[in-house]
C-alpha positions as CSV (number, residue, x, y, z in Angstrom):
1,X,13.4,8.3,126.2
2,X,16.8,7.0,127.5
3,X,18.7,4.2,125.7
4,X,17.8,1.3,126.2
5,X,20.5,-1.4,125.2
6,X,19.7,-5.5,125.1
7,X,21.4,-9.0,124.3
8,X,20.1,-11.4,122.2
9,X,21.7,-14.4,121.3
10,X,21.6,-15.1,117.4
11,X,21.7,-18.3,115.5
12,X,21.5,-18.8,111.6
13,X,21.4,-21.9,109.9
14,X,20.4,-23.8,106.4
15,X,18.7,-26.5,105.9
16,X,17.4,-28.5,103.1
17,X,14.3,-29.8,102.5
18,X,14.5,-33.5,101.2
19,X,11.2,-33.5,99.6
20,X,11.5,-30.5,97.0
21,X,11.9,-30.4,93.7
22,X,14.7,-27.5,94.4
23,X,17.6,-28.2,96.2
24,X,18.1,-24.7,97.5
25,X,19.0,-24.4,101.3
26,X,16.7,-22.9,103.6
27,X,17.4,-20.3,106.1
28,X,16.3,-20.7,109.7
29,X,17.3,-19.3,112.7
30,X,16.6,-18.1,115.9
31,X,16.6,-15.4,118.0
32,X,16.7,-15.4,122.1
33,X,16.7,-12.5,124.6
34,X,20.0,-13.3,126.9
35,X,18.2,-13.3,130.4
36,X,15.2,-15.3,129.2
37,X,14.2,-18.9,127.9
38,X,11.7,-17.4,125.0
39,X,13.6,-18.6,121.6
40,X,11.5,-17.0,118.7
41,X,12.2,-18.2,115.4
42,X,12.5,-16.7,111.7
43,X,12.7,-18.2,108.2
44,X,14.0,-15.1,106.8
45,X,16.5,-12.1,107.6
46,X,13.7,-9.6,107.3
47,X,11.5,-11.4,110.1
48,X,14.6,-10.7,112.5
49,X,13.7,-7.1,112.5
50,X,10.3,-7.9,113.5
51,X,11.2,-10.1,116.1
52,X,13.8,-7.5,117.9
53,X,11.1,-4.7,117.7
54,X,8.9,-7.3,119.3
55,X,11.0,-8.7,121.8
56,X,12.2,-5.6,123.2
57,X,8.6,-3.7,123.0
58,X,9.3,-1.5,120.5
59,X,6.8,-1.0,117.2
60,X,8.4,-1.7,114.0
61,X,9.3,1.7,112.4
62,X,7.3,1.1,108.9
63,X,4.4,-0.3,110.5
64,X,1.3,1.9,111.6
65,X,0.1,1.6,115.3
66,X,-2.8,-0.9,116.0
67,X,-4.5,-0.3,118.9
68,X,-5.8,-3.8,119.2
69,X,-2.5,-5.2,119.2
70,X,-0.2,-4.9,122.4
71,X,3.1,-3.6,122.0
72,X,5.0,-6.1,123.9
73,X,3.4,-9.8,123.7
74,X,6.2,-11.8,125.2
75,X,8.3,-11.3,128.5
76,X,9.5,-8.7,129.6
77,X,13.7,-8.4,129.2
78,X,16.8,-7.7,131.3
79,X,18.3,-4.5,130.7
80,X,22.0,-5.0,130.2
């Protein structure tokens, strides 16, 4: 398979929730193929893996193949 190679644009953020008893900050973020409007977003650095393996079409390495799932649910990307 030749290498494929694609731009996202990342963003990171905390926020707080007023309403909890903690006053930890939350992570959020979000995660957006360069040539394409589709923002996804994540609540956790693990979920950003997901979300590259699904953008770009790709199964995530530790997960088995389902074959009622589709491989690539979103747009497809620009190669860069």
């Amino acid at each position: 398979m030749p290498n494929q190679r694609f731009t996202f644009i990342l963003r990171v953020w905390l926020e707080t929730d007023a309403g909890a008893k903690s006053a930890e900050p939350i992570l959020r973020g979000s995660l957006q193929p360069i040539n394409s409007p589709l923002i996804s977003y994540f609540s956790s650095l693990q979920e950003i893996s997901e979300l590259v393996h699904k953008l770009g079409g790709w199964r995530a390495a530790n997960r088995p193949p389902n074959e009622s799932e589709p491989l690539q649910e979103s747009q497809p990307l620009q190669q860069t």
